[in-house]
C-alpha positions as a printed NumPy array, in Angstrom:
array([[ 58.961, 125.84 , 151.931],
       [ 55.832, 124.112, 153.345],
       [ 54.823, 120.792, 151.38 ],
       [ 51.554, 122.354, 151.094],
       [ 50.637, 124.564, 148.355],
       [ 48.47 , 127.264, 147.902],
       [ 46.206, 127.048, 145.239],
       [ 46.61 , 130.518, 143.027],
       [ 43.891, 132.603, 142.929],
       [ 41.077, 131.653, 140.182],
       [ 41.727, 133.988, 137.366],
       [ 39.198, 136.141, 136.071],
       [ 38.668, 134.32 , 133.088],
       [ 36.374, 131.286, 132.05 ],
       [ 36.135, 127.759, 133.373],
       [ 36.504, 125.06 , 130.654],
       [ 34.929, 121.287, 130.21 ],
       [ 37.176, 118.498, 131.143],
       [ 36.952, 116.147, 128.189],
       [ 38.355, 112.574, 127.587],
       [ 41.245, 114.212, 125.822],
       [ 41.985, 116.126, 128.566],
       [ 41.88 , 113.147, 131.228],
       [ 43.981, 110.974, 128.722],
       [ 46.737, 114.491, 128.906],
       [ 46.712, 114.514, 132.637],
       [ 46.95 , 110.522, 132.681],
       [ 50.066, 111.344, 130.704],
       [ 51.259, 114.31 , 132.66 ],
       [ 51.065, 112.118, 135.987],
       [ 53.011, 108.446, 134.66 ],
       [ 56.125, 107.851, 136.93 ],
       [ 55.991, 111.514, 138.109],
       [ 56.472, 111.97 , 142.025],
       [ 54.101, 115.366, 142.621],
       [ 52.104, 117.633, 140.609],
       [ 51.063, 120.319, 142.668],
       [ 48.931, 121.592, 142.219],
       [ 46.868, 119.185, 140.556],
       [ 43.632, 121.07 , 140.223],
       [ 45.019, 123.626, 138.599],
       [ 47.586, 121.858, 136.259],
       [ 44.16 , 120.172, 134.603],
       [ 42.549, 123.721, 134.013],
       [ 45.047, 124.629, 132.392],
       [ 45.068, 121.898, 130.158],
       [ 41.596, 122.709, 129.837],
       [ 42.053, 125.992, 128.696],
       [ 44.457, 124.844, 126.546],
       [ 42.775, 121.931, 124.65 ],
       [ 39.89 , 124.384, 124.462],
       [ 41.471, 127.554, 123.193],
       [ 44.249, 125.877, 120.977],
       [ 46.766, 127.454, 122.813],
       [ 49.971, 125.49 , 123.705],
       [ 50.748, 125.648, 127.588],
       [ 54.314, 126.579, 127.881],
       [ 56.304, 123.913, 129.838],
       [ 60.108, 124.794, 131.074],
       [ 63.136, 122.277, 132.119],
       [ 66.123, 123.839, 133.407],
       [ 69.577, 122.375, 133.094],
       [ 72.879, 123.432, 134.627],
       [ 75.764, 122.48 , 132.323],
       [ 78.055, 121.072, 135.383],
       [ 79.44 , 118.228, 133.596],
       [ 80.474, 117.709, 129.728],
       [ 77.398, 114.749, 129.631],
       [ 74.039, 113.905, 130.022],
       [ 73.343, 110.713, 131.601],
       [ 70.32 , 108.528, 131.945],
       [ 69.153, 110.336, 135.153],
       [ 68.564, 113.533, 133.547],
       [ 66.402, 111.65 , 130.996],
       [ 63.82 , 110.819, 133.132],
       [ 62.683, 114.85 , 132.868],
       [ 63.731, 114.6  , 129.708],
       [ 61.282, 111.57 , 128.855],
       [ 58.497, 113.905, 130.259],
       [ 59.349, 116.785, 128.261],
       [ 59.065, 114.99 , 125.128],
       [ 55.788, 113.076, 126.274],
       [ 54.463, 116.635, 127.086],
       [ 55.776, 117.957, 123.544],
       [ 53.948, 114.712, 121.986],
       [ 50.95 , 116.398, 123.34 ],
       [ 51.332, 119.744, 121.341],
       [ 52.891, 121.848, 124.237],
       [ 55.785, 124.312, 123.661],
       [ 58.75 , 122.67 , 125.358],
       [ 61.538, 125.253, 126.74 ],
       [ 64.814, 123.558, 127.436],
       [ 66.621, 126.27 , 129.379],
       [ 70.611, 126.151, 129.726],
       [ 71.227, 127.179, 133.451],
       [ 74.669, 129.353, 132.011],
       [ 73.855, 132.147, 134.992],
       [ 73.166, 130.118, 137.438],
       [ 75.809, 127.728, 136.902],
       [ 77.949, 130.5  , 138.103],
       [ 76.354, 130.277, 141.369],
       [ 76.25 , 126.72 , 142.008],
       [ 73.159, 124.635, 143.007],
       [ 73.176, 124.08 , 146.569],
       [ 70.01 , 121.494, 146.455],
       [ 70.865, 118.428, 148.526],
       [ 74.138, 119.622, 149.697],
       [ 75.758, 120.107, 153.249],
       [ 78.419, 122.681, 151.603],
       [ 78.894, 125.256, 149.458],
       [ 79.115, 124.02 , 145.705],
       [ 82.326, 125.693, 144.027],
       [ 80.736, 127.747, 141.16 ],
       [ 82.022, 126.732, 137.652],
       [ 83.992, 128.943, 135.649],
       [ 82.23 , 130.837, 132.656],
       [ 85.266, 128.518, 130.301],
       [ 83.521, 125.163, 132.071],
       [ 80.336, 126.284, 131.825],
       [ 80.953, 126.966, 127.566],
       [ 82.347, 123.742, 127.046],
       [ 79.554, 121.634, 128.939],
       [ 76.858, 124.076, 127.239],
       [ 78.129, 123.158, 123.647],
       [ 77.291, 119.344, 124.376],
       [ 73.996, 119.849, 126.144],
       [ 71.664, 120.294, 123.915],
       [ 72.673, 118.318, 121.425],
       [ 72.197, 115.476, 123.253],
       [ 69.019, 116.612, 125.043],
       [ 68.076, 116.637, 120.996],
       [ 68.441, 112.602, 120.987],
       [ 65.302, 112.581, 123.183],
       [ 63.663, 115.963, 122.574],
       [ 62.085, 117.033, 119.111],
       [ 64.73 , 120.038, 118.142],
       [ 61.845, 121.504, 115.714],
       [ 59.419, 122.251, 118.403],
       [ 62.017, 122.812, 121.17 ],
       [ 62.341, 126.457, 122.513],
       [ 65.993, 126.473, 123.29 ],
       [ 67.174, 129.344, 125.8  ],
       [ 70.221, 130.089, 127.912],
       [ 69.097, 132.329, 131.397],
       [ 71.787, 134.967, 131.065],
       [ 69.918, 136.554, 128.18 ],
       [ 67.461, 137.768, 131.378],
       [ 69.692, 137.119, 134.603],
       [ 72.584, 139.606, 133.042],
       [ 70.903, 142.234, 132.05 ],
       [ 69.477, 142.136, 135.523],
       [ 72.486, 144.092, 136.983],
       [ 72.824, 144.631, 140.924],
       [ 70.076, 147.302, 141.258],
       [ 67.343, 144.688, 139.369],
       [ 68.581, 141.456, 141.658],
       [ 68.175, 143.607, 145.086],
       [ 65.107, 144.649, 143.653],
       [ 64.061, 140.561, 143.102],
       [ 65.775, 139.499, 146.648],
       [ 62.921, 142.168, 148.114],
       [ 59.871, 140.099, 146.854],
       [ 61.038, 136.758, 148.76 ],
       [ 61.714, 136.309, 152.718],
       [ 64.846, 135.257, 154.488],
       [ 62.419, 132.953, 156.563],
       [ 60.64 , 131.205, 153.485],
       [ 64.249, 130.546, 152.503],
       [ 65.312, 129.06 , 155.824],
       [ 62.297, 126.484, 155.396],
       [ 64.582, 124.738, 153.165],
       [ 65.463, 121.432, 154.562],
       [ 69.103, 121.665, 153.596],
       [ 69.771, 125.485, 154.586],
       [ 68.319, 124.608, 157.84 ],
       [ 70.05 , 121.847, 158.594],
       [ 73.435, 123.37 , 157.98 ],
       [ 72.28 , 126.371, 160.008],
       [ 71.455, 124.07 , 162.939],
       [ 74.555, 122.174, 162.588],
       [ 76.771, 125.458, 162.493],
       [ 77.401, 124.824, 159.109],
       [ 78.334, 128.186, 156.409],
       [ 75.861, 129.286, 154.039],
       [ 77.351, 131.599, 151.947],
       [ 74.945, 134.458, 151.16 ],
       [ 74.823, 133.681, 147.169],
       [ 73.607, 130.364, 147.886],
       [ 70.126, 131.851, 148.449],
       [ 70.291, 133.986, 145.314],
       [ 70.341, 130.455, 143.534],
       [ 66.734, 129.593, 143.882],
       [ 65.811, 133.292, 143.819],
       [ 67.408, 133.31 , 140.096],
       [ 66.411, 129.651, 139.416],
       [ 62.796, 131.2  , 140.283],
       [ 62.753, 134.327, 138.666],
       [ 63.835, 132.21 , 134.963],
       [ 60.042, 131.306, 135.61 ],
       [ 58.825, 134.993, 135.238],
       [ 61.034, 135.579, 132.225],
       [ 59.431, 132.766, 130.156],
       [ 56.173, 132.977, 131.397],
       [ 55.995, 129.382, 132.275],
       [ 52.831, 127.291, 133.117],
       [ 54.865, 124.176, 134.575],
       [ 58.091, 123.586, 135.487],
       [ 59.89 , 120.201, 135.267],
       [ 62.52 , 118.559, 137.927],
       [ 63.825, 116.083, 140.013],
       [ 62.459, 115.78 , 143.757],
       [ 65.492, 117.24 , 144.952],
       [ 64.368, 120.681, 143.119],
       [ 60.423, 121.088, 144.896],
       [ 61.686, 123.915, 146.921],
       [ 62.984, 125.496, 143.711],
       [ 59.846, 125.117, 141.585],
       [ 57.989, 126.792, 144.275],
       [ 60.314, 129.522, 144.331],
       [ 59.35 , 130.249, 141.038],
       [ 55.591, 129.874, 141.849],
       [ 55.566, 132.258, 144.19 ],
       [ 57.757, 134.878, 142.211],
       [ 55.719, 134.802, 139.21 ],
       [ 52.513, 135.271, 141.676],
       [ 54.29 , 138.311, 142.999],
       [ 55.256, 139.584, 139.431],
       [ 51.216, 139.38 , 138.475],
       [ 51.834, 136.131, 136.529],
       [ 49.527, 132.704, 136.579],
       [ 51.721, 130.878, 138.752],
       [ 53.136, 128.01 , 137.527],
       [ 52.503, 124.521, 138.886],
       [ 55.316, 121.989, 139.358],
       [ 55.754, 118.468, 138.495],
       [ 58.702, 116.617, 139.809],
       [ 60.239, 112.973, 138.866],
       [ 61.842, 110.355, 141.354],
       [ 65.653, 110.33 , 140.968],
       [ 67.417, 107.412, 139.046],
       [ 69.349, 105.307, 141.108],
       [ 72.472, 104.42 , 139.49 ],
       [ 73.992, 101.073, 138.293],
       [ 75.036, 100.1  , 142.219],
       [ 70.922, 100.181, 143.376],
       [ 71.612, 102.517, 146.275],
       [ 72.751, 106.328, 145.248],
       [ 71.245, 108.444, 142.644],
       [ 72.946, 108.524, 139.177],
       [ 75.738, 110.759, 139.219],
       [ 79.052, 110.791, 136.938],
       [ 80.699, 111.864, 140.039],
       [ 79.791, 108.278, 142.073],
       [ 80.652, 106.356, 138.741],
       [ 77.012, 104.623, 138.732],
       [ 75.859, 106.298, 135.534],
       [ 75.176, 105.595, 132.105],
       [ 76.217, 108.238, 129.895],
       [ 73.92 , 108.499, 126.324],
       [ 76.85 , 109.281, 124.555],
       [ 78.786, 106.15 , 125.604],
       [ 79.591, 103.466, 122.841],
       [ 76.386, 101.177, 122.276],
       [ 78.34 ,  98.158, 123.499],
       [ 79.204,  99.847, 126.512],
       [ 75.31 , 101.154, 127.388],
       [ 73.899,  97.395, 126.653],
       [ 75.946,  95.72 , 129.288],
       [ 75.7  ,  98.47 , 131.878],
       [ 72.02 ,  98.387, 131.586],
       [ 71.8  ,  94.363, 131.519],
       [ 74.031,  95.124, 135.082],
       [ 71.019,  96.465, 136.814],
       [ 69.882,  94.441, 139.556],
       [ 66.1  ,  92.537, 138.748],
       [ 64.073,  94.85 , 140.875],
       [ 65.487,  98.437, 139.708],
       [ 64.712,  96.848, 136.328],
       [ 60.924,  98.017, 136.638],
       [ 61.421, 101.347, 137.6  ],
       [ 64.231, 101.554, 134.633],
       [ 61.195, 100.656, 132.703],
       [ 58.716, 103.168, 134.023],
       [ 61.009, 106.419, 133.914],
       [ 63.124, 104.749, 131.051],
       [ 60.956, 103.411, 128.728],
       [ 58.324, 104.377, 126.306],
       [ 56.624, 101.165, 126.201],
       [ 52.808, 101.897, 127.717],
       [ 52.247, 100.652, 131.13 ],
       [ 49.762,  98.121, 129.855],
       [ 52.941,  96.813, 128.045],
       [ 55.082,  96.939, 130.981],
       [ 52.152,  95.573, 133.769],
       [ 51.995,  92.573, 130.925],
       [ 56.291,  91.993, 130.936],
       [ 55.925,  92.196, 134.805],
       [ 53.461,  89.543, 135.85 ],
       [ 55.326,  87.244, 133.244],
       [ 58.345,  87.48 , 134.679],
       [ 56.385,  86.827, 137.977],
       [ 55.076,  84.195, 136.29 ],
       [ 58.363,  82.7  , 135.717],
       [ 59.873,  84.439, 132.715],
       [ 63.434,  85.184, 133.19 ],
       [ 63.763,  88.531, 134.06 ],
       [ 66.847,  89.107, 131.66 ],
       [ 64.38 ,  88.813, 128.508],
       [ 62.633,  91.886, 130.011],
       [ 66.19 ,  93.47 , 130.743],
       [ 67.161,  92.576, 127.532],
       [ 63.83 ,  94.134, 125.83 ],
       [ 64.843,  97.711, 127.684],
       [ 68.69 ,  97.276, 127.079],
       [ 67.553,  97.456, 123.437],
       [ 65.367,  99.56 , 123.495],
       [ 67.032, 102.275, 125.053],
       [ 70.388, 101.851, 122.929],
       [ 68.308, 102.042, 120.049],
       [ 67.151, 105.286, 121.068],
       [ 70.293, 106.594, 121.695],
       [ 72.192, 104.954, 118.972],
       [ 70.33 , 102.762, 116.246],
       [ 68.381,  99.233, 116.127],
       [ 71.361,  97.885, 114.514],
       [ 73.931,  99.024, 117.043],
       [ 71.536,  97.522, 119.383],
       [ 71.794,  94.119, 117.732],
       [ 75.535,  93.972, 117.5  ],
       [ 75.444,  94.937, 121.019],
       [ 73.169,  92.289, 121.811],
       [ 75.387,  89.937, 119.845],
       [ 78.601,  91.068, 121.254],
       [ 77.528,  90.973, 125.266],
       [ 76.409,  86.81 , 124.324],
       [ 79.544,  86.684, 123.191],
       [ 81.481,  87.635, 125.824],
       [ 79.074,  85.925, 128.144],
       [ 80.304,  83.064, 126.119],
       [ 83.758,  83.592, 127.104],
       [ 84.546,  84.927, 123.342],
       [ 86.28 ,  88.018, 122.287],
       [ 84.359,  90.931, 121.301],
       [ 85.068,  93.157, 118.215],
       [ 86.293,  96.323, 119.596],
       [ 89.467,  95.151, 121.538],
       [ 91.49 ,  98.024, 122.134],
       [ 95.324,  97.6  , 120.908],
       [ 98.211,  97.679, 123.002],
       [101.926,  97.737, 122.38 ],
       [104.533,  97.49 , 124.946],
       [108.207,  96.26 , 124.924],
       [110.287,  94.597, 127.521],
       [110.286,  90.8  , 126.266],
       [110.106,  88.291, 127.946],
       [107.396,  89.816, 130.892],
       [105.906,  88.184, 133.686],
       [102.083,  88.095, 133.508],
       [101.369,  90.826, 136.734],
       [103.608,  93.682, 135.091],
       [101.574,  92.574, 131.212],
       [ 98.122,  92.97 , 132.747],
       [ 99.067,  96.207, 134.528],
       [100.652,  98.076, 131.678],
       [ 98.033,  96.667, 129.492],
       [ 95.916,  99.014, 132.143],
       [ 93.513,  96.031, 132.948],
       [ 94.487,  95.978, 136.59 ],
       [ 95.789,  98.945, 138.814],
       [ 98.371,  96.905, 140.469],
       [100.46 ,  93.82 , 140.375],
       [ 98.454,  92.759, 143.367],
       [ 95.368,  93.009, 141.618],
       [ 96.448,  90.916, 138.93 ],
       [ 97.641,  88.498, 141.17 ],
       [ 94.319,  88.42 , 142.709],
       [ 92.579,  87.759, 139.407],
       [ 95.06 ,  85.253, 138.331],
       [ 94.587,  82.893, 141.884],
       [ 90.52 ,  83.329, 141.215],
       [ 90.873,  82.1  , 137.598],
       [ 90.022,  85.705, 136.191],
       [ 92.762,  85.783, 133.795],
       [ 92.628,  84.767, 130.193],
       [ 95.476,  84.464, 127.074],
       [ 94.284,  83.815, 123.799],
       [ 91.266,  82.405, 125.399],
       [ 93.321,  80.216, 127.629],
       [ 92.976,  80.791, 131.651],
       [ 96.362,  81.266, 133.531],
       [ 96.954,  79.383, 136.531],
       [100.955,  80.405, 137.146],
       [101.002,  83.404, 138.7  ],
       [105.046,  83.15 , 137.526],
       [104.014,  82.966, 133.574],
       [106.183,  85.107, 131.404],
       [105.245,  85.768, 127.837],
       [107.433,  86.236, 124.681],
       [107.022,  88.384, 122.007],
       [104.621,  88.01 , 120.244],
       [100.362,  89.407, 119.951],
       [ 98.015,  87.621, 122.082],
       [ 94.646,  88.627, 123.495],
       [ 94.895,  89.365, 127.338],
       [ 91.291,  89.002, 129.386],
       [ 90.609,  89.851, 132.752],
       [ 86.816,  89.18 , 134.555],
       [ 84.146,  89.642, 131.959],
       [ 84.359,  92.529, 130.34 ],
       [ 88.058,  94.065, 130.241],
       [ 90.227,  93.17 , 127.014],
       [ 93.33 ,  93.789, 125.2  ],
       [ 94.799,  93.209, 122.26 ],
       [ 98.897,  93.111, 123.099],
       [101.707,  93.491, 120.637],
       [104.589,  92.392, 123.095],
       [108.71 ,  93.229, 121.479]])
């Protein structure tokens, strides 16, 4: 779909003033967001609303495609709840239908739909966790089969009439893949058809996602337009890179931090993130005001070290997601491996085979995938006993408990008969 959108046609109804509060909502509305198209109308409509008293209604959709949120999806999240802060009904909508169909946004193949058993068991963790960032009391929570079933085959050929085959082929992906002589399966268009159409169900005036999702959003634009509905307008957020700098957060690359991993766990990966992701951690991330964050900034520019500014976020978002005091002892417990020391929650290990060279120890202990690996470790001085580095790379231990370290972070407590 063309970058450029048409402005809906001026409803019949009356113009309102733009007041301070409703330049301080926009100012809000806009903060780390990529586009909000279109713009004009978005602050009308917040107008209308600060004028009438009538909360705008403001939709996020979520497939359940994995068990876990991650801190990716909480930059829309972030803007939900900033939006909610505001006095607008939120509507977090679980994707359940079109999960079925498989998002094909940013891909160069067909997605394998999920089974309705997989899509269940990722929908009973969703929300709850959304909750950790979202206000559950003023959070309209809906699933889109309640409207996509009921449907049935006459109602979607009925919807697939009010949008063009060539509007759809102005997708960027579709049309590559139909240039390279790649398959598109004919439900992959239904996808933003239904992804559109949840739009018209819930009457939305803006829709929230990533940039990957623009040609989505508009879909649903244009369908509620067609319908007889104030189109919505769209606002979409940058995607998070992921702990490695260069892809986007995704469980599936391993660069992600999940919200429902230990506190421990979430402190260190987010004091791995290089210095200059840091700041745009803190701008999707954090809920510190940019005045607060321009201040951090110039002082670490002025010489600060940039890991009391990583720390300041590290804690900030584990406190979120746990509590200030997990945040602490994760604070303690990372300065205390840094340290070299042993940190509280060493997992336990028991093995047999008495006496055992070091290389067959490490790897049963699962700190290394292979005796080559530990090996490795042991000739760069990664390898620790009881605190102790190892420098024989022939060392065989007794039986006995000892504490086995590898690198900075991996640990085991081993009970060796």
């Amino acid at each position: 779909m063309s970058e450029n959108v048409t402005p809906a046609t001026p409803p019949a109804t009356p113009t309102y003033p733009v007041t301070e509060e409703v330049r301080a909502a926009l100012a809000v509305t806009l903060r780390g967001c990529e586009e909000l198209l279109p713009q004009p109308e978005w602050t009308a409509k917040l107008a209308r609303s600060q004028a009438t008293g009538v909360p705008l209604r403001i939709k996020l959709g979520l497939d359940p495609t994995a068990p876990d949120i991650h801190l990716g999806h909480t930059v829309v999240l972030n803007k939900l709840r900033q939006l909610q802060d505001l006095g607008h009904q939120v509507i977090f909508l679980i994707g359940d239908f079109t999960s079925t169909i498989g998002d094909p946004s940013g891909r160069n193949t067909t997605r394998p739909p999920l089974t309705r058993e997989q899509i269940e068991t990722n929908a009973q963790t969703y929300y709850k966790q959304a909750s950790l960032v979202l206000d559950p009391a003023r959070t309209e929570i809906r699933y889109n089969s309640e409207w996509c079933d009921a449907l049935g085959a006459r109602g979607m050929i009925q919807l697939a009439a009010r949008y063009t085959v060539a509007r759809m082929m102005e997708r960027n992906d579709f049309a590559e893949r139909f240039k390279a002589g790649t398959p598109i399966s004919v439900h992959e268009f239904l996808y933003p058809l239904m992804q559109g159409y949840d739009s018209v169900a819930l009457k939305s005036d803006l829709e929230l996602g990533g940039t990957d999702q623009k040609f989505n959003l508009l879909v649903g634009r244009a369908l509620q337009a067609e319908y007889g509905q104030e189109p919505q307008c769209i606002l979409t957020m940058p995607l998070l890179e992921g702990l490695d700098g260069v892809e986007k957060m995704s469980k599936s690359k391993g660069n992600y931090i999940g919200i429902s991993e230990p506190a421990n766990a979430m402190f260190a990966k987010l004091l791995s993130i290089s210095d200059t992701l840091m700041w745009k951690y803190f701008q999707l991330l954090s809920f510190r005001s940019e005045a607060e964050i321009a201040t951090l900034k110039a002082q670490v520019e002025g010489g600060r070290n940039p890991k009391d500014a990583k720390v300041l976020l590290a804690k900030e978002i584990t406190t979120r997601f746990h509590s200030a005091a997990a945040a602490e002892a994760a604070e303690a417990d990372f300065n205390n491996r840094a340290r070299g020391g042993i940190p509280d929650d060493v997992p336990e290990v028991t093995l047999s085979g008495a006496p055992l060279g070091i290389g067959a120890l490490l790897k049963q202990a699962n700190l290394v995938a292979s005796g080559s690996e530990a090996m490795r470790m042991v000739e760069q001085g990664g390898v620790r006993v009881d605190g102790n580095v190892v420098s024989d790379k022939g060392l065989k231990l007794d039986a006995g408990t000892f504490v086995l370290q590898v690198g900075k972070r991996k640990f085991a407590r081993v009970t060796l008969a």
